[in-house]
KOLNUTI-324493 format. One record per residue (C-alpha): residue number from 1; x, y, z. Coordinates in Angstrom, 2 decimals, m for minus. Each point is the difference from the previous one (the first is absolute). Example, Ala and Ser with C-alpha at 12.3 -4.5 7.8 and 13.67 -1.06 7.14 Angstrom:
KOLNUTI-324493
nr / x / y / z
1 / 12.30 / m4.50 / 7.80
2 / 1.37 / 3.44 / m0.66
***
This chain:
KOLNUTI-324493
nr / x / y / z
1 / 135.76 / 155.82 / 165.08
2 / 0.11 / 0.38 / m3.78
3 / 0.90 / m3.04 / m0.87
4 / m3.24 / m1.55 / 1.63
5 / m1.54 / 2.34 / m2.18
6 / 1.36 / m1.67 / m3.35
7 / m2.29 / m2.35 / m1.03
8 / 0.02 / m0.60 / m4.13
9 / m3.13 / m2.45 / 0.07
10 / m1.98 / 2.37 / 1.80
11 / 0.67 / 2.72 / m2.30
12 / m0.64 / m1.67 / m2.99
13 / m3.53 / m0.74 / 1.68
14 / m0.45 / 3.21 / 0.62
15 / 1.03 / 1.21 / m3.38
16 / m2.12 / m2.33 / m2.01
17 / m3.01 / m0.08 / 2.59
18 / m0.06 / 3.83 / m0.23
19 / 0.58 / 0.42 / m4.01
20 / m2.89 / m2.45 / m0.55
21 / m2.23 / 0.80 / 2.38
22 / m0.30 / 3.95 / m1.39
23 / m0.07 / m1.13 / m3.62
24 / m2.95 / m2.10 / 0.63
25 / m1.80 / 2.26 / 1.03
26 / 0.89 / 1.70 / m3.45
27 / m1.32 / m3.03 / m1.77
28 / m3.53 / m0.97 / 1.78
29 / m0.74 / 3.85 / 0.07
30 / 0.54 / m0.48 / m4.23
31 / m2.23 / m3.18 / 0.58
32 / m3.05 / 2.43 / 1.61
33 / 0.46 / 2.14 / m2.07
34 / m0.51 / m1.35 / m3.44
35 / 0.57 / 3.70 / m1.90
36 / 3.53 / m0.09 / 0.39
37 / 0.99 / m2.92 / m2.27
38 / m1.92 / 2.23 / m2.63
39 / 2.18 / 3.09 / 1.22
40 / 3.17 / m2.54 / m0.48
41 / m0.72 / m1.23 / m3.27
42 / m0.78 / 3.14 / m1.05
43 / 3.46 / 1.39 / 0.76
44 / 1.42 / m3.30 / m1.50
45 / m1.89 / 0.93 / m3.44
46 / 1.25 / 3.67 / m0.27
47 / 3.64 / m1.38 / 0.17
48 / m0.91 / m2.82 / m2.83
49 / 0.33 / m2.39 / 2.64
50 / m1.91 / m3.35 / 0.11
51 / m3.00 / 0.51 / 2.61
52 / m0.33 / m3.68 / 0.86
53 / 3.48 / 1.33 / 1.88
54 / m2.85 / 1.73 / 2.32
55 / m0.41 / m3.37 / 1.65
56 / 3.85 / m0.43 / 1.24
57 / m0.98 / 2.77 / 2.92
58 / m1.81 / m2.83 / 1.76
59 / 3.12 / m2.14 / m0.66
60 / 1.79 / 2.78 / 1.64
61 / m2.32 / 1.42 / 2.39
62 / m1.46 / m3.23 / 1.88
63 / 1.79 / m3.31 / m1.15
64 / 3.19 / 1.63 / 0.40
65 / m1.02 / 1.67 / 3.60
66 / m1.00 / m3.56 / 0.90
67 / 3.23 / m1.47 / m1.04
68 / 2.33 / 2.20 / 1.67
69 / m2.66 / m0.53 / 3.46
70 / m0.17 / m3.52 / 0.11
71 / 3.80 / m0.25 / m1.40
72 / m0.93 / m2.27 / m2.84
73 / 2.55 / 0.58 / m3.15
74 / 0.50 / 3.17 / 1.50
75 / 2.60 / 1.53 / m2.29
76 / m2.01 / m0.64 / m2.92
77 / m2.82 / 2.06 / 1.77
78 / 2.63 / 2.66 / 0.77
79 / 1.01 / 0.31 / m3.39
80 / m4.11 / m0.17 / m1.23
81 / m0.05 / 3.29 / 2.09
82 / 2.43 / 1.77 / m1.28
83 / m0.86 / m0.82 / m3.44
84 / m3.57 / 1.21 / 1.17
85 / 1.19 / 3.08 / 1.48
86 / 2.85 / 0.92 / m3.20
87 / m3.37 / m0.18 / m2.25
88 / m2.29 / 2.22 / 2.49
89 / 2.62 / 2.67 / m0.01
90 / 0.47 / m0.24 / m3.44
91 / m3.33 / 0.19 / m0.59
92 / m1.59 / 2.32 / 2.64
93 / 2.55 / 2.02 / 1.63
94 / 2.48 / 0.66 / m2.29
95 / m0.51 / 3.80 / 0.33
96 / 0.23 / m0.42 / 3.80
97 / 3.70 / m1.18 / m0.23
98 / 1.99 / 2.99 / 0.33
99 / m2.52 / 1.45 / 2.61
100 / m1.15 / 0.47 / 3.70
101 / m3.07 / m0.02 / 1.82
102 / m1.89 / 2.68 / 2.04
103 / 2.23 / m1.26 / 2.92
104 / 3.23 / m0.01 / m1.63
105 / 0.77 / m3.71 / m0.66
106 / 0.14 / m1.68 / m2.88
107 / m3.54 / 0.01 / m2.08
108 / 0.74 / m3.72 / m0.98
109 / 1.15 / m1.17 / 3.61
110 / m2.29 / m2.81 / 0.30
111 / 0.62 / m1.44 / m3.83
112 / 3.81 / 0.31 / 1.05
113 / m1.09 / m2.13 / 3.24
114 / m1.88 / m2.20 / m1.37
115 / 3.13 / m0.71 / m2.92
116 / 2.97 / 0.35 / 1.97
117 / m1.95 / m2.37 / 2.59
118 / m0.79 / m2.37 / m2.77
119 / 3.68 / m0.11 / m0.78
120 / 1.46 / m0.25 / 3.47
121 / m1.73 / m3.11 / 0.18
122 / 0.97 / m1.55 / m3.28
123 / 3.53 / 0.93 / 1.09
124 / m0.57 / m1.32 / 3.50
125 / m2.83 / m3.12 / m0.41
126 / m2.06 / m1.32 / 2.26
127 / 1.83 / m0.90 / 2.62
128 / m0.59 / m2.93 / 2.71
129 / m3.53 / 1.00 / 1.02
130 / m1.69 / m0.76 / m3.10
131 / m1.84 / m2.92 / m1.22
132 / 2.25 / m0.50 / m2.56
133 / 3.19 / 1.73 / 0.58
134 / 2.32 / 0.91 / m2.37
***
């Protein structure tokens, strides 16, 4: 019965279907709302970073997302990810590392998602259900 269960393709699908799809939704909810690249570059100044830098969050938040979903280059949109998410933790939530929410998991459990996730799939790839596996 297990082994009918095993099924590699499927869970790379699944993996890269699922990381992209909830980042998007990071990225065109940045795209309506306009005052967060201004937040962004903001936090990008105070640590002497350049804030053209601001504009890489789209790289990572939807072109990314749509690599990994339609499975185009997709480790190089796994590894845009986790590049994303290493400088939104760094930026924003660096306080929150050692800590735990109201509910007692980890404060930064969707940033740890969202770059573990990226990595799984630059480890892993596309797989064979992609339009351009790798």
């Amino acid at each position: 019965m297990i082994d009918r269960l095993k099924n590699d393709t499927a869970g790379k699908l699944v993996l890269r279907c699922t990381v992209g799809t909830l980042m998007l939704f990071h990225g065109v909810a940045k795209l309506m709302h306009p005052g967060t690249q201004d937040f962004i570059r903001g936090l990008l100044s105070f640590y002497g970073l350049p804030e053209m830098i601001a504009w890489g969050v789209f790289a990572g938040e939807i072109l990314a997302p749509l690599m990994l979903i339609f499975g185009v280059f997709s480790r190089v949109g796994g590894l845009i990810i986790v590049v994303n998410m290493l400088f939104a933790i760094g930026l924003a939530h660096t306080g929150d590392f050692f800590s735990l929410s109201e509910h007692g998991g980890w404060s930064l459990e969707l940033q740890g998602f969202y770059l573990f996730g990226g990595l799984a799939v630059l480890l892993l790839g596309s797989g064979r259900v992609a339009f351009r596996p790798d």
